[in-house]
N, C-alpha and C positions, 0 to 999 in steps of 0.2 A: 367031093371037094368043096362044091359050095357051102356045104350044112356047115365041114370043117371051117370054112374061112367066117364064117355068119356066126360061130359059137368062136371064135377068136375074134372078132370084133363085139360082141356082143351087141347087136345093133338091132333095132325094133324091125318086126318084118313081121309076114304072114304067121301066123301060131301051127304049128302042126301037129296033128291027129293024134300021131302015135308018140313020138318025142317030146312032144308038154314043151319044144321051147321054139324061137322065133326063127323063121329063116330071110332073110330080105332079098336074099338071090329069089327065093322062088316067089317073094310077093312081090317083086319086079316082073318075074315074067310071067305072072298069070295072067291065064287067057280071059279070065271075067272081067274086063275094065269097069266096069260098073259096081261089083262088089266095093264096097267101102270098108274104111279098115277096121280090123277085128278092135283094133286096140284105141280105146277112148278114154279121154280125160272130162273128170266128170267137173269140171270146172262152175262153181255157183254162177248164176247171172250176175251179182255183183262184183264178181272176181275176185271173191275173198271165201274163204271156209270158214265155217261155223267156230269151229275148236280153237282155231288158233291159227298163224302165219303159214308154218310148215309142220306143227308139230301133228300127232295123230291126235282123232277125234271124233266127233259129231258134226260129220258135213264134209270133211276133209276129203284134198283128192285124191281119187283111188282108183286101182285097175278095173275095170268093169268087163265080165266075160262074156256083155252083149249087149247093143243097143237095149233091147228088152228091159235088161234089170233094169239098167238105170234110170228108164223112163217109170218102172216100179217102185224104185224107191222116192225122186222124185214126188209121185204120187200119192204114198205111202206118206211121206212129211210133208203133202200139203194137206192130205184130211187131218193130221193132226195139228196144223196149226190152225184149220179151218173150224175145229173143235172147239181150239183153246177160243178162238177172236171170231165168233161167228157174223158180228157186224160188222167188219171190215172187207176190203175188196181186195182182193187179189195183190194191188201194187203196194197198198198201205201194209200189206202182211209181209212181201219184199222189203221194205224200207222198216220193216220191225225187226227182220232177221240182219239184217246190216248195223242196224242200232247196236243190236245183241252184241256182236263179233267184238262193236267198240266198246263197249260197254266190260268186257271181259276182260279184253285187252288192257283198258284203263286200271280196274280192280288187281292187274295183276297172280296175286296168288291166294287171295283172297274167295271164300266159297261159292259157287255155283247160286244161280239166284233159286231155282231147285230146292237146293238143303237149306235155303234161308226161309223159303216160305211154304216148302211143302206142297208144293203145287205141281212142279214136274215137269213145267215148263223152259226152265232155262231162265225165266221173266221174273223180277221179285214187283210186286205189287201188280196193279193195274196200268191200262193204256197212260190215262192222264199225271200219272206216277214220275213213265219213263221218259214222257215227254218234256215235263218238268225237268228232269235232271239233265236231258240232252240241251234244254235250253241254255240252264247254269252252265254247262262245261264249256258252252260254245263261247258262253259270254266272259267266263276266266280266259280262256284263251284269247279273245278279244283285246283283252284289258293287258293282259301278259306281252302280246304283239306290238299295241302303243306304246307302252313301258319301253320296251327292247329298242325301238324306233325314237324312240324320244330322247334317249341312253346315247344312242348315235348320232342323231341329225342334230341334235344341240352344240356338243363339241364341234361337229366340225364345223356349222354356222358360222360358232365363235372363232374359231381357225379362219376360216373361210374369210371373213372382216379382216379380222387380224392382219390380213395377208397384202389384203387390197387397201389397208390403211398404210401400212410399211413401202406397199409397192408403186402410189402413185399419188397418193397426200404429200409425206415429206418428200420423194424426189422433185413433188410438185414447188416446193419450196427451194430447195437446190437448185432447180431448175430454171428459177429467176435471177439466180448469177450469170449462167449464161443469156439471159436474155440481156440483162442489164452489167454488162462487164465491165463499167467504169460508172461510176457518180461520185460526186463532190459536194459538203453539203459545211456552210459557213455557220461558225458554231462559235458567241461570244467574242472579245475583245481580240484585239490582233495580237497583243503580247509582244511584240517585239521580235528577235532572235533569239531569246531565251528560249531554248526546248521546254514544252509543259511534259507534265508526266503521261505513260501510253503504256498500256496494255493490251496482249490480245490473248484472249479467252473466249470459250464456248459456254455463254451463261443462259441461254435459252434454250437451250436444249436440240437442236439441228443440224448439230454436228460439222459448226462452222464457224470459227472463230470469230469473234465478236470483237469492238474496238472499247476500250474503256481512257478514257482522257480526262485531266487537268484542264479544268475550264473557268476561263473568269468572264463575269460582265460587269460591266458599270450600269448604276442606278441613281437613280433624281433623289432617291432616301441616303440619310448618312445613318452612317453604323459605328457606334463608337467603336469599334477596335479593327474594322475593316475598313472605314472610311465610305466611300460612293463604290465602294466594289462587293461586288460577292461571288465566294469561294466555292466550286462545285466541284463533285467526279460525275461523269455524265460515263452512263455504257451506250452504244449504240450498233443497230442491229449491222451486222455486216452484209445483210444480202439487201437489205432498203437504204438504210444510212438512216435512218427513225429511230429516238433515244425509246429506250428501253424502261431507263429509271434515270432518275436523278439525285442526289445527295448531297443538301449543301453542307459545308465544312464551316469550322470557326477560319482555320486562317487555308492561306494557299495549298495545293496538294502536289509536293514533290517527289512523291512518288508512288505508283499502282503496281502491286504483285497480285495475282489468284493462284489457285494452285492448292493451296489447301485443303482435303476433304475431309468433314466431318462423317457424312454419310458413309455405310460401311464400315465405318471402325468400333465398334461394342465398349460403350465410354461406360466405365464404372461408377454409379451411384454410391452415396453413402452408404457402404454396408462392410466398412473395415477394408476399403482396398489400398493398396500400396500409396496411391497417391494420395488419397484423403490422409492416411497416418503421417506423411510425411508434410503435406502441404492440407493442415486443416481450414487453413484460413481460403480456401478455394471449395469449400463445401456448398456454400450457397450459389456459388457461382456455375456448378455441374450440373444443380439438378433441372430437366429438362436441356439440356444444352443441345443433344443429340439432336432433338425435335426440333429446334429453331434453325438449327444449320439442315435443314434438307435439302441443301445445292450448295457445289462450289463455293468457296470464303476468299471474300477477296480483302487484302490490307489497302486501308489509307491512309498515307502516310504524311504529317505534315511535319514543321518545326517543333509544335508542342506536342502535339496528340498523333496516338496512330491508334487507328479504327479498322476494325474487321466488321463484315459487310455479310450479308449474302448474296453473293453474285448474278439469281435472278431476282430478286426483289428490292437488290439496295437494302433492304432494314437492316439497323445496326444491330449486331450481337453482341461486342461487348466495344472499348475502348479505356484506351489507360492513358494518362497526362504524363508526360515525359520533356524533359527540357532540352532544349539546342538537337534535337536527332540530325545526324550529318550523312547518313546511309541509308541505304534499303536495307529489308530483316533478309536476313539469313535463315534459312530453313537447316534444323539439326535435326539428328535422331533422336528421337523418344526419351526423353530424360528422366521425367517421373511415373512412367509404366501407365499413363492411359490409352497406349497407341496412337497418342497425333503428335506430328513433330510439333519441337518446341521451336523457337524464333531467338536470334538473337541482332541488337539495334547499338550500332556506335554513337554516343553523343561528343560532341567538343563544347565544353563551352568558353565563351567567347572572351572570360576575362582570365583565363587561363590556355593559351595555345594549345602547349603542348601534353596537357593533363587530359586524356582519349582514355574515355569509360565504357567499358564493354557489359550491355544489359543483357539479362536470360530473361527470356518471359514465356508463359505456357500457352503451346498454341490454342488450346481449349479454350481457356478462360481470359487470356491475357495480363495475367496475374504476374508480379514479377519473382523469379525467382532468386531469393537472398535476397541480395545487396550488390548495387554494382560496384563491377571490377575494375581500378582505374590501372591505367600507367602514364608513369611519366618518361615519355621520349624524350631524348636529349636532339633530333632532328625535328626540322621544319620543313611546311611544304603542304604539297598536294593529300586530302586525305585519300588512304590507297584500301579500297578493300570496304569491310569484312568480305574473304572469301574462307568458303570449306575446304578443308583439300582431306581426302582419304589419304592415306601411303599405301604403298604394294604393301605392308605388315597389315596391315588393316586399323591403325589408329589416326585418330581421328584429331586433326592442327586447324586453326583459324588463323590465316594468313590477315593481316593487316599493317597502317602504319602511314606517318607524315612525311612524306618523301623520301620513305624507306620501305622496305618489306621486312616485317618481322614476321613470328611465329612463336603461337604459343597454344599448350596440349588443351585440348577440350577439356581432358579433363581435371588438370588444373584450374579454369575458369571458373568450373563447377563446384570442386572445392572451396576457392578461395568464397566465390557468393554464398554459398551455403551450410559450408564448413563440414561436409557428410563427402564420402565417394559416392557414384553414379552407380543407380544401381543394377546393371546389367554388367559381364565380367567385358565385354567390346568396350565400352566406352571408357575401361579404368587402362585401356594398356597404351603405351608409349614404344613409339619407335628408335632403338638403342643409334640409328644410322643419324636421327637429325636429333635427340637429343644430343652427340656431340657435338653442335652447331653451336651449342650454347657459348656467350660470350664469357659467360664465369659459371661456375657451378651453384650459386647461391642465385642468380637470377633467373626466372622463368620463360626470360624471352630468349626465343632461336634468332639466330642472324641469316636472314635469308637472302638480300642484297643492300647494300648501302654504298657511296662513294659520294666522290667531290658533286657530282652532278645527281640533282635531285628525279625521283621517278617521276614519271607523270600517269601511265598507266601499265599496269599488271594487267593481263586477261590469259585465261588459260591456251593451248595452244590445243582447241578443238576446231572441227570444221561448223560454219554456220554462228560460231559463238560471235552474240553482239543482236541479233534479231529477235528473241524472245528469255534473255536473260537472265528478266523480273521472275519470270516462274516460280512457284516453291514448290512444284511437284517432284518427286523422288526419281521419274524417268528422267525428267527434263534434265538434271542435274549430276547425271549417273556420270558421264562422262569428262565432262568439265571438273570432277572434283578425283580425279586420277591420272591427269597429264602434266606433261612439260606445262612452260610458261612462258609468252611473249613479256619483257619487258622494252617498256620507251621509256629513258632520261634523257637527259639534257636538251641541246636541241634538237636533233636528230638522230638520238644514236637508236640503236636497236638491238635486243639482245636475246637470245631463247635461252633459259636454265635450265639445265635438266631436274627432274624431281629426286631424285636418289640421293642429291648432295649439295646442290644448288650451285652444281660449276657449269660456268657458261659457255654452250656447246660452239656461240661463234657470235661477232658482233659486226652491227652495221652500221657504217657511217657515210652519210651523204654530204658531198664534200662539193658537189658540181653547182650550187646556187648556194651565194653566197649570204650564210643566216636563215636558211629556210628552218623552218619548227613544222616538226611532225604537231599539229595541231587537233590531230580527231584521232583517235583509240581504232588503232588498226583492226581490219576484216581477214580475220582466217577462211578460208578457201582449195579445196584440190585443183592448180593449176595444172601440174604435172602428172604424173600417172607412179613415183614412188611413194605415194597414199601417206604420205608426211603432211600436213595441212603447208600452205603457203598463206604469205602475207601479203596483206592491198593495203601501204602506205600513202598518205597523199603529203607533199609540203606543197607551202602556201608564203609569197614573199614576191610583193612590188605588184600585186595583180597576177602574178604567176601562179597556178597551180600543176604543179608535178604530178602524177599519181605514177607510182612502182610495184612492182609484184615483183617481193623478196622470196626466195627458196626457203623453204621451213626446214630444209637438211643442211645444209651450207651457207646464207646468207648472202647468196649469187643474186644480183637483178636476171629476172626471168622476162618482164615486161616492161614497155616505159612511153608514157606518153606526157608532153604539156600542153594546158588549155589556159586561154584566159577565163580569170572567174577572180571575181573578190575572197576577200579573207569570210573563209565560213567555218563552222564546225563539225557538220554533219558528216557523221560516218558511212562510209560505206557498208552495201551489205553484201550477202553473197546467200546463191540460193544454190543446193547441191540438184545436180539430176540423176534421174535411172541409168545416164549412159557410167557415168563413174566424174568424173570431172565437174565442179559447180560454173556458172556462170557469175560474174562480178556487178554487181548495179551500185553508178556513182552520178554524183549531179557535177557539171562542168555549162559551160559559154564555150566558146568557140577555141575549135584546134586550132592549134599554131604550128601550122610546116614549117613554116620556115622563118628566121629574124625579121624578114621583110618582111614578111605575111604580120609580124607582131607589128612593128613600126606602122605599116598603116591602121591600126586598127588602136595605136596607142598615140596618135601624132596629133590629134584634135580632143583631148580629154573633156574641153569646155561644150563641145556638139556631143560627146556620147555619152556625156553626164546628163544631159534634155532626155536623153533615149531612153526609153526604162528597156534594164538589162534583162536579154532573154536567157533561162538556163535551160537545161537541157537533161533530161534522163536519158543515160548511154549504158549500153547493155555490151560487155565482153567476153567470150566464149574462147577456152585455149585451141579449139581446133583452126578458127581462123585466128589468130594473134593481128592481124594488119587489118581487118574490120570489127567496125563499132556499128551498132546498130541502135537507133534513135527513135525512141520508144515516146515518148513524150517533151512538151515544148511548155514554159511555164514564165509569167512577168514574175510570178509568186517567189517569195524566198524559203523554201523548202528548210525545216529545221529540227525534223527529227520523223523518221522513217521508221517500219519494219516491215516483213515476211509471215504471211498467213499460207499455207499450208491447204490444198485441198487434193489427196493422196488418189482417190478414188476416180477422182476424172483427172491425175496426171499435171493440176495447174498450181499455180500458186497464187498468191495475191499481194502487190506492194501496198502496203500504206504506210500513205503520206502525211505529214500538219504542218501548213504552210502559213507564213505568215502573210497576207496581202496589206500591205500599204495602203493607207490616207490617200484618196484624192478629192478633188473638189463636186467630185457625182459617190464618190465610192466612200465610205467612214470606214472602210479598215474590217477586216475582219480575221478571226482566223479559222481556215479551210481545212476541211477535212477530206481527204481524197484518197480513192478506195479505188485498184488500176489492175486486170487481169493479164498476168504475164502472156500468155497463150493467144489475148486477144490482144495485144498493145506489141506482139511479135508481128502479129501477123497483116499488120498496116504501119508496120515501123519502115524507119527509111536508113538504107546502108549507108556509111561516112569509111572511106577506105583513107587508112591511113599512109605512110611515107614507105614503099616499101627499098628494101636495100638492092640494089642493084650487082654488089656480091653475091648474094647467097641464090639472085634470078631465082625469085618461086613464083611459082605459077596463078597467075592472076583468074582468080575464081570467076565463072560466071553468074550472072542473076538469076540465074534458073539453079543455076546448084544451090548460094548463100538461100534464094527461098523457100527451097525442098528443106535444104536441113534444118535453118531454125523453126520452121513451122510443123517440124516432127518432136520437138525436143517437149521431155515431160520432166515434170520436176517430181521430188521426194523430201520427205522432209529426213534431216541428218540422225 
């Protein structure tokens, strides 16, 4: 039964006598413990065979039917290689037959050193032959190794930098806002209450909006057409407040937009492209053009001239002389097929009111295109506009107008300057729902609102719109050029139009102070949670200021507070957060609870005229409605504001350009002030307003008002 189970496993074991095959039952229980086993592996000393890995051959391992042979055959192949190599010793003749094996291996299928040389050995040539060659191989492989090594450890070096340049250089830079979360830095003439021109863009490259401003000083030189002043755009760094560049201008700069990109877009050289055929007189002006704009294009914009820029260098790329400009350019789609938006600039001139000429210029070169397009309004007033508006149909109206709102097809303008259609089939179609708007069939312009009382401001009815406006990038703008519309006329009314027809969904009139003037271009905001945007109205009359938050669905006051504060202009802004609802930031003096609280604080005008008046930045959040939170304290007059954006760490950033006043130590200056929402929460001081004693709501604690605002993250809209 053993032998059976030992020839069913077939397992190595004692060899026996008679049967020629293995038993391991019985070489387990032999009584000779000192016999060793029959069956041997003739394994070479250097653990490799002659012939080959596994294949059969000369040297290979093989059953051996007894100590004996093997140690004969052994023998057998050492007189003969003692024959071939009689100067060698023993080990060097070892390390000859291990050469060999490689050596074989290498050659592959290639003949035996034997049939090469006839010798019989296995060896082609001599000792110092094979020596030779084993040195070459060792040294190709060498070489092959570094290569392989050099292949790898390069790239990832460069990775490797890469990584640690990305992960602790530039946060290094970021990382000096939060160290420095507020600076202020006095830049140029005080200017007055007149707003200068403000921008914010990201022109250095850090991924953090930058300030670009309208800046004048005065100088001891006279300039014949400036007088003792000189006209600049200054950019300056937002994490230092250190100018970047500077640009002086011929005359004042009324207005900064960037947004622009050259880069990325594949500008067509003179080689018969659409635009060259169409506008040849802009041939010289293309070539290289791509090359000079290698950053951001920012427009400056004055009365006569407007200048495009590069946004980190300041050097000019091109500029074009234009008379009376009364607006910022309007960014359109692609007109003449080089892929960059083209611009379009309102001028009024002055010895004609109501004759409003609408300019096309190419955003490329700045070249104009045609001729411009006048109309003559038969109203007077405020100029309103240029804006873009898409339709749901997808064509494409430029809203504008003198104390009216009119409308007319893009692509009428383009014809009428050029006298060709626009050559993409988007920009040739019309909307059949506001072409019947039209006041006659023969005339071009849409009626979009007009009455006894003149507009003062149109702004589309988005959240956020009014903080970074100037823009002319295509995201920025995506929204804003597909909604309803805030209108303000007369002195207070208030009005949203729908875009589908231009009927007015609901009007607002403020009837409770008598003569109050919406005087500043109201702040869209999510007060409420029906994701309708609302509005932050302020009136201004006798020292009083009102601010309101109108409902953007109904035209319902939702909030309402009075401060004292002089007559100002600056708008409100509003910053949206991650929870869904924005927060409100407006400049005010002091609340007024109640008529007495006003009468003292108005009963001595002669001692509080000595006082220099302090304002106040007040921050309002709809989850608590009855606190205001007081974020900053200022003698300055604050006269034009906006919201910088930092997504990634959850903050935002106000900036401010404040005028400071003449005094007899101080010559006036004007300030520029750079204020972290996040850090300016988080040492602000609560003001609880009147609350109603009907509605008994529950008076929050200090511990809860400073858990939640010092949790709150902003987003940009």
């Amino acid at each position: 039964m053993a032998a059976a189970l030992s020839r069913a496993l077939k397992l190595p074991g004692k060899k026996g006598s008679e049967l020629g095959e293995y038993d391991p039952l019985t070489q387990a229980d032999s009584d000779d413990e000192s016999e060793e086993d029959d069956l041997v592996l003739n394994y070479p000393r250097n653990g490799l065979g002659r012939g080959g890995c596994l294949g059969a051959g000369p040297g290979s391992g093989r059953l051996v039917g007894g100590e004996d042979e093997g140690e004969e055959d052994e023998e057998e192949e050492e007189d003969e290689w003692r024959e071939r190599m009689p100067g060698k010793s023993r080990q060097d003749r070892e390390e000859m037959k291990g050469m060999q094996y490689w050596n074989q291996r290498d050659t592959g299928g290639r003949e035996r050193a034997g049939e090469e040389g006839g010798g019989g050995s296995g060896i082609s040539g001599g000792d110092g032959m094979l020596a030779s060659g084993g040195e070459v191989e060792r040294k190709r492989k060498r070489i092959r190794s570094i290569v392989r090594a050099a292949f790898f450890l390069v790239p990832l070096v460069g990775a490797t930098l890469l990584v640690l340049l990305c992960a602790f250089l530039i946060p290094c830079q970021k990382g000096e806002l939060d160290k420095r979360p507020e600076w202020e830095r006095a830049l140029g003439d005080a200017g007055g209450v007149t707003p200068p021109a403000l921008a914010l863009w990201d022109v250095d490259g850090d991924s953090v909006e930058d300030i670009l401003l309208g800046n004048t000083e005065r100088t001891n030189d006279t300039h014949p057409l400036q007088g003792n002043k000189v006209y600049s755009a200054v950019a300056l760094s937002a994490i230092s407040g250190q100018v970047l560049w500077r640009k002086v201008m011929r005359d004042s700069v009324m207005y900064i937009q960037c947004g622009l990109e050259y880069e990325g877009h594949p500008v067509p050289l003179p080689a018969g492209g659409a635009a060259l055929r169409a506008y040849p007189e802009t041939t010289p002006l293309l070539m290289g053009q791509r090359e000079r704009a290698s950053g951001p294009v920012c427009l400056l914009i004055g009365k006569m001239v407007l200048t495009a820029v590069n946004g980190t260098t300041g050097k000019k790329l091109w500029s074009v002389p234009l008379e009376n400009i009364e607006s910022q350019a309007v960014a359109l789609p692609d007109l003449q097929g080089d892929t960059v938006p083209d611009l379009l600039v309102a001028t009024l001139p002055v010895d004609e009111v109501s004759d409003l000429s609408l300019i096309l210029l190419s955003g490329l070169t700045g070249a104009k295109l045609g001729h411009p397009v006048s109309f003559n309004l038969t109203t007077q007033g405020k100029l309103i506009g240029p804006l873009l508006h898409e339709t749901q149909q997808g064509a494409y109206y430029i809203l504008f107008g003198l104390g009216a709102v009119e409308a007319v097809s893009l692509r009428d303008i383009y014809k009428h300057a050029t006298g060709k259609m626009p050559l993409t089939e988007a920009l040739r179609q019309k909307d059949p729902g506001w072409e019947r708007l039209k006041k006659t069939n023969s005339s071009s312009l849409i009626h979009i609102y007009s009455g006894t009382d003149q507009v003062n401001f149109l702004l589309p009815l988005v959240a956020g719109f009014g903080n970074n406006h100037n823009s002319l990038d295509s995201v920025s703008n995506l929204n804003s050029t597909r909604s309803d519309w805030a209108v303000v006329y007369g002195a207070s009314k208030l009005s949203v139009l729908r875009e589908r027809d231009a009927h007015r969904e609901w009007t607002f009139v403020e009837r409770t102070i008598i003569e109050a003037t919406i005087r500043s271009q109201p702040a869209p905001g999510q007060f409420n949670s029906d994701r309708i945007p609302d509005l932050f109205i302020q009136h201004s009359v006798n020292g009083i200021r009102k601010v309101q938050i109108v409902d953007g669905a109904n035209g319902h006051v939702l909030w309402a507070a009075e401060f004292l504060c002089p007559h100002l202009v600056l708008e409100a802004s509003t910053v949206s957060t991650t929870g869904g609802p924005s927060v409100f930031l407006f400049w005010a003096s002091d609340l007024i609870r109640t008529k007495k609280s006003f009468t003292k604080m108005t009963v001595a005008p002669g001692v509080a005229a000595a006082e220099p008046l302090i304002r106040n930045l007040f921050l309002l959040h709809p989850t608590y409605p009855t606190i205001l939170l007081q974020l900053d304290s200022t003698t300055d007059t604050a006269v034009t504001a906006a919201v910088s954006y930092r997504e990634h760490q959850g903050d935002a950033s106000y900036i401010t350009v404040s005028s400071r006043p003449t005094t007899d130590s101080d010559p006036g200056a004007q300030v520029v002030k750079r204020l972290s929402l996040r850090a300016a929460i988080a040492r602000g001081q609560v003001v609880r307003l009147k609350e109603s004693k009907a509605k008994g709501p529950v008076r929050p604690s200090a511990f809860e008002l400073n858990k939640f605002f010092r949790q709150l993250s902003f987003k940009k809209q």
